[in-house]
C-alpha positions as CSV (number, residue, x, y, z in Angstrom):
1,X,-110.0,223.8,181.6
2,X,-113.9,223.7,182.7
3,X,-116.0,226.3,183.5
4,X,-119.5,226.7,184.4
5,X,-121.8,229.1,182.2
6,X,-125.8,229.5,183.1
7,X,-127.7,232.0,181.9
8,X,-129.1,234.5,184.6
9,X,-130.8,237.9,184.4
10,X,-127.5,239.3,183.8
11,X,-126.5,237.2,180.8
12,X,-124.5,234.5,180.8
13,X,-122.6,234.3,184.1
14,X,-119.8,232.1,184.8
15,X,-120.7,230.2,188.1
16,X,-118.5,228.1,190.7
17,X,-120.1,225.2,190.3
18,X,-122.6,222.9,187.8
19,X,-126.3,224.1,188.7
20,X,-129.4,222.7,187.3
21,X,-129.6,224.6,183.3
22,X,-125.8,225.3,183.3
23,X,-123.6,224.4,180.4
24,X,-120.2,223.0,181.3
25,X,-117.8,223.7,179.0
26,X,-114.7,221.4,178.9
27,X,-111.8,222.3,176.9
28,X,-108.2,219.6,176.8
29,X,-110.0,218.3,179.9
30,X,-106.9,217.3,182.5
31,X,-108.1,213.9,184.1
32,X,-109.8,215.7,187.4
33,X,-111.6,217.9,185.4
34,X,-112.8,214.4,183.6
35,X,-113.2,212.6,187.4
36,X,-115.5,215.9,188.4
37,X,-117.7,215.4,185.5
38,X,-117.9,211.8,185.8
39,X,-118.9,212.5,188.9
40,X,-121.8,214.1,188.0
41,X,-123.0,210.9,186.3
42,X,-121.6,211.3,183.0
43,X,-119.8,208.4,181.3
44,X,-115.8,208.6,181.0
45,X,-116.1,207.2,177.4
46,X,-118.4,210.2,176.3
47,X,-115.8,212.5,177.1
48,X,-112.7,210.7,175.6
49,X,-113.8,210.8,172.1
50,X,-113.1,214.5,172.0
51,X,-109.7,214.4,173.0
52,X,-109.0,212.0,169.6
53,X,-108.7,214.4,167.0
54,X,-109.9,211.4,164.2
55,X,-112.9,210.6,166.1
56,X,-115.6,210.6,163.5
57,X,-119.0,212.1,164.0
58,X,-121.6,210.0,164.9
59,X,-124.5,210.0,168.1
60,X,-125.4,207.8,171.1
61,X,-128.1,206.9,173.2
62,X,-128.0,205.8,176.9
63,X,-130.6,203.8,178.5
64,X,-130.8,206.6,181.3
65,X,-131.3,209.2,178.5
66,X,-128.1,210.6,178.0
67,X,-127.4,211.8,174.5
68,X,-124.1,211.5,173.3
69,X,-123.6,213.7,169.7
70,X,-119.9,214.0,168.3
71,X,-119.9,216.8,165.6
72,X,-117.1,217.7,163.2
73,X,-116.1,221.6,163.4
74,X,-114.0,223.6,161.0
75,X,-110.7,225.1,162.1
76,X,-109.0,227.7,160.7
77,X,-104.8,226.8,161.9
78,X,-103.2,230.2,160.1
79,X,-102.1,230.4,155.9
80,X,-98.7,229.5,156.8
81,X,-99.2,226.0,157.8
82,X,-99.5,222.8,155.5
83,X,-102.8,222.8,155.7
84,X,-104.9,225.8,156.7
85,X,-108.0,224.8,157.2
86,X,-108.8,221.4,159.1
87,X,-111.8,220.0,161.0
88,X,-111.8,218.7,164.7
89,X,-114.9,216.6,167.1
90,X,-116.5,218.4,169.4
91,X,-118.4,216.4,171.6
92,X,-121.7,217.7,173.1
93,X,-123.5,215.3,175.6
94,X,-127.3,215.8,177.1
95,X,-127.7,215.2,180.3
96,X,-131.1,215.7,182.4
97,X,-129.6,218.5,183.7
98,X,-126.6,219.9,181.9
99,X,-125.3,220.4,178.4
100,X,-121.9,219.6,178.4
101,X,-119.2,220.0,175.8
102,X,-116.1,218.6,175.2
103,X,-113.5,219.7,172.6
104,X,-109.5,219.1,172.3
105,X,-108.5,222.8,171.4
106,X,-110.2,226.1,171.3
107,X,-113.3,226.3,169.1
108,X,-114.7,230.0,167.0
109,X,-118.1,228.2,167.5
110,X,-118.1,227.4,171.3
111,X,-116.2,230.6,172.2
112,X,-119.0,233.1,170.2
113,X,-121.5,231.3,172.9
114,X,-119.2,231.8,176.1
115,X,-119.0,235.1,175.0
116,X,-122.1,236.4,174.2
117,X,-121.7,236.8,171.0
118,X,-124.5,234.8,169.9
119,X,-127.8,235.9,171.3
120,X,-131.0,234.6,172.1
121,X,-129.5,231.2,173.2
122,X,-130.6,229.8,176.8
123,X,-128.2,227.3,178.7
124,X,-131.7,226.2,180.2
125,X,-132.9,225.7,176.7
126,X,-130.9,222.2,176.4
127,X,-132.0,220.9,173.0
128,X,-132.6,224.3,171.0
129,X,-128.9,225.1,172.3
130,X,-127.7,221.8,170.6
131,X,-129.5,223.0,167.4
132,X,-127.8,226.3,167.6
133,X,-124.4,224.6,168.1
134,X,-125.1,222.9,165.2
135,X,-126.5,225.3,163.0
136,X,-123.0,227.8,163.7
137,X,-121.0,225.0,162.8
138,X,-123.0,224.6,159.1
139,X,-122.5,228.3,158.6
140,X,-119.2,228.3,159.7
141,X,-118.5,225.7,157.0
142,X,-119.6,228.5,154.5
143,X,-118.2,230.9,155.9
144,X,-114.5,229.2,155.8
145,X,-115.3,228.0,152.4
146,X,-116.0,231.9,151.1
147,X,-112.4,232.8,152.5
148,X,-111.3,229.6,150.9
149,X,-112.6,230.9,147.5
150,X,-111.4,234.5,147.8
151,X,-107.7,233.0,148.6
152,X,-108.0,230.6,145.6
153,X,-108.6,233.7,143.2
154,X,-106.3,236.3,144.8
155,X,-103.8,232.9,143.7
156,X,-105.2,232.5,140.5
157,X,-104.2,236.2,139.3
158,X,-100.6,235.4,140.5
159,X,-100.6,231.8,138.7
160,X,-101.8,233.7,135.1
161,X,-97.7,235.0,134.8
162,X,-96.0,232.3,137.0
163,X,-93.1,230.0,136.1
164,X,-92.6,228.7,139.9
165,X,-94.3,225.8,142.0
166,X,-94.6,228.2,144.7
167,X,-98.1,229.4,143.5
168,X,-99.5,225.5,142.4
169,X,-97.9,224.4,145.7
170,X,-100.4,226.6,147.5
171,X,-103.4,225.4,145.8
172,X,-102.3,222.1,146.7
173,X,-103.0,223.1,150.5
174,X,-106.4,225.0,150.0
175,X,-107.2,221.1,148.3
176,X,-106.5,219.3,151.3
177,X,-108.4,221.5,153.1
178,X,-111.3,220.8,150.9
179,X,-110.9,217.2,151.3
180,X,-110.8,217.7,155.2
181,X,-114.1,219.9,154.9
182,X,-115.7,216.9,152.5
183,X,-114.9,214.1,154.8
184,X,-116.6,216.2,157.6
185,X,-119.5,217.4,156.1
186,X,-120.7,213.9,155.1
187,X,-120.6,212.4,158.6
188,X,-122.1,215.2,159.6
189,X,-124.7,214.8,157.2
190,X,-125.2,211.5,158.7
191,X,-125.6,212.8,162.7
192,X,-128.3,215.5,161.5
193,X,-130.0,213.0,159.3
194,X,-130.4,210.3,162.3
195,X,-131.5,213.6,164.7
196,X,-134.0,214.3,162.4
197,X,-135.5,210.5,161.5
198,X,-135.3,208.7,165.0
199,X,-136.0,212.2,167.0
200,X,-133.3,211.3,169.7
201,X,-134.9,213.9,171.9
202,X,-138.1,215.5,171.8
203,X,-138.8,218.9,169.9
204,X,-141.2,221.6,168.9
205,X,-142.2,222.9,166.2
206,X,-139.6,225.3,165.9
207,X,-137.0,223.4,166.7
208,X,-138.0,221.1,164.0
209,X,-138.1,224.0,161.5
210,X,-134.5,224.6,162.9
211,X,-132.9,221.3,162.5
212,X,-134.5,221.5,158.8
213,X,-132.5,224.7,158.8
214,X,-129.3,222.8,159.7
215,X,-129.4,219.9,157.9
216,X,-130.2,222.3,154.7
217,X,-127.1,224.8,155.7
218,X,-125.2,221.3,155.9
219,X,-125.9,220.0,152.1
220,X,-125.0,223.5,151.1
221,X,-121.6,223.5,152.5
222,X,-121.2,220.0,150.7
223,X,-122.3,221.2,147.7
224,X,-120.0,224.1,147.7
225,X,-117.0,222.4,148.6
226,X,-117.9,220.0,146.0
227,X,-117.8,222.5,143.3
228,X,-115.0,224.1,144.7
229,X,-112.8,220.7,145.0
230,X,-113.8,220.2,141.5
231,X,-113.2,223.8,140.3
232,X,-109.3,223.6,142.2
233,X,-108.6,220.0,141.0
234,X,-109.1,222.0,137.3
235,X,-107.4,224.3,138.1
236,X,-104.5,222.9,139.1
237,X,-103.7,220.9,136.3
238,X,-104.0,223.8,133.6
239,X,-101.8,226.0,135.6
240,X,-99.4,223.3,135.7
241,X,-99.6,223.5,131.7
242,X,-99.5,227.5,131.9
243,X,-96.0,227.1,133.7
244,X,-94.6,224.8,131.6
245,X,-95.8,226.7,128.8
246,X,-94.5,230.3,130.3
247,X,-90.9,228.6,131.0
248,X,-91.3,227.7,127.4
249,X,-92.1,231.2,126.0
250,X,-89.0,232.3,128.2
251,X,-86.8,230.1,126.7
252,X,-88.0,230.7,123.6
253,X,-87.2,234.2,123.8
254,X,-83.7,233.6,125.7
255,X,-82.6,231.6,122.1
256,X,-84.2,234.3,119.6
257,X,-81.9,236.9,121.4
258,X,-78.8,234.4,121.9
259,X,-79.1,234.2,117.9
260,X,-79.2,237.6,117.1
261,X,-76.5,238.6,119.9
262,X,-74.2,235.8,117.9
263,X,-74.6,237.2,114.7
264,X,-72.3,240.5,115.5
265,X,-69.9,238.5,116.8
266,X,-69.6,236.3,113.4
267,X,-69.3,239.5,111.6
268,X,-66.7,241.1,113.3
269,X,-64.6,237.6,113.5
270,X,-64.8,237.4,109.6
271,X,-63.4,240.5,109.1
272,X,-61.2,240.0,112.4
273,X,-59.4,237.5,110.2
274,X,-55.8,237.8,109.1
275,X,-55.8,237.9,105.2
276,X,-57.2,240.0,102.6
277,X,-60.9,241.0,103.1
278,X,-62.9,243.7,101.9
279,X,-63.0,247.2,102.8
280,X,-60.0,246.4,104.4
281,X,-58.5,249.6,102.9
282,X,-61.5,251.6,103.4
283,X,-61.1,254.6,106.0
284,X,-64.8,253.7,107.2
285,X,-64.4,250.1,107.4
286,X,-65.6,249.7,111.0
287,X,-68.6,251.8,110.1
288,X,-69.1,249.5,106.9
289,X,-68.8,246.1,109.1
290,X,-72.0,247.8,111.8
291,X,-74.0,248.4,108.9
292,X,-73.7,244.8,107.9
293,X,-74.4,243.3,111.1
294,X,-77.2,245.1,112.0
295,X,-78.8,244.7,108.8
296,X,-78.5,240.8,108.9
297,X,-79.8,241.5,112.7
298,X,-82.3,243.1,111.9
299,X,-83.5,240.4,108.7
300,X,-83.2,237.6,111.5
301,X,-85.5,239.7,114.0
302,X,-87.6,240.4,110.7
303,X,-87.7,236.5,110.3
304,X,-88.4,235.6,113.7
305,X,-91.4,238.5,114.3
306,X,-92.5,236.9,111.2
307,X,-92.9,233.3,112.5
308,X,-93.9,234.6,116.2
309,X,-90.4,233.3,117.3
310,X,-89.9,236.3,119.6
């Protein structure tokens, strides 16, 4: 799919055709789509990295002045899938004319732009646009990372009185997420840092100030997933005690109360016996024989209270 987006007294507007200012928005690309760009003097090999979801992030430089930047983006796949939260290359090229993106599947980040939902952008605008894109993708970063957090805890209740795997198994995909979001962060890190130190293409003051924004948005996401890998790796591994020690307390429990169920059943077979026993000519001998075994039951859960054996 392409379409053509400029920005027009209207708003954004969707146009028929690239215009000088517009932003062309590529998303799985079919190889005409790729052809009509390439037409436009774009390279094919600054479009194909997109469509590899393992392409790392990284920038480029042509000697006509077209910017190649891949950027890693979070994407949230749904909490019944392996692993929820993964990141995918986005690949946004500077042209003399256009701003052009390129991404595999659909994107939060690009589709808030093509739909207005970020404001004060300008497809015109070329290079503060880039630094906008890149700024929504630090804060969504964070903003994954809170749900991440609130997930983890809402599992961490549920883990307290667990004796399954279901619980640690979940964690487990929350912590490859985090390892996803790591990865990502830090070649990002690296693409901001080379923006900033060779100044690939020209900007103000402000847009300095907003690149400084980025880059600091950036180191916050690593920090936090960095804490919250650490917090989860933790976390894992005393729950996995917890369980074992929960199934323990269970079975624990299970043998006080096999004891104390077996001791009736000694009683009576004693007396169930076929040779002289006592109060074997007593009217209330059945009465008698409860008595006993519930006051030996009642010693042995004495005993067991006693040593914290229930």
């Amino acid at each position: 799919m392409i379409s053509y987006l400029k920005n027009t007294e209207t708003g954004l507007t969707e146009m028929n055709e690239p215009v000088n200012g517009c932003w062309i928005r590529m998303q799985d690309p079919t190889q005409g789509e790729i052809f009509e760009v390439t037409e436009l003097g774009v390279p094919q090999n600054f479009i194909t990295p997109a469509l590899d979801i393992d392409e790392r992030a990284r920038t480029e430089r042509e000697d006509n002045g077209m910017i190649l930047i891949v950027l890693r983006v979070p994407q949230f796949q749904g909490q019944k899938v392996d692993v929820p939260y993964i990141t995918l290359p986005i690949v946004i090229i500077l042209s003399e004319k256009y701003i052009i993106t390129v991404s595999k599947f659909s994107s939060d980040i690009l589709d808030e732009f093509a739909t207005g939902r970020i404001k004060g952008f300008s497809t015109s605008k070329r290079n503060r646009f880039v630094l906008r894109l890149l700024f929504s993708a630090a804060n969504k970063y964070l903003m994954h990372l809170r749900a991440i957090n609130k997930t983890v805890d809402a599992l961490e209740d549920q883990l307290q009185l667990s004796m399954r795997n279901k619980e640690v198994l979940e964690l487990l995909k929350y912590q490859k997420s985090l390892v996803y979001f790591t990865t990502a962060l830090k070649t990002n890190e690296f693409v901001l840092e080379r923006l900033q130190r060779t100044q690939m293409f020209k900007m103000y003051p402000d847009d300095e100030d907003l690149l400084e924004d980025v880059i600091t948005e950036n180191q916050q996401a690593i920090e936090m997933v960095n804490i919250s890998s650490s917090i989860l790796s933790s976390m894992m591994d005393a729950f996995a005690s917890i369980i074992s020690n929960n199934l323990n307390v269970v079975m624990k429990f299970l043998a006080s109360i096999t004891i104390v169920m077996s001791i009736p059943t000694i009683v009576t077979s004693f007396f169930g016996m076929n040779v002289a026993l006592p109060f074997q000519s007593e009217p209330l001998a059945s009465v008698i024989i409860i008595i006993i075994f519930m006051l030996i039951s009642a010693g042995v859960i004495w005993v067991f209270m006693r040593r914290d054996w229930f």
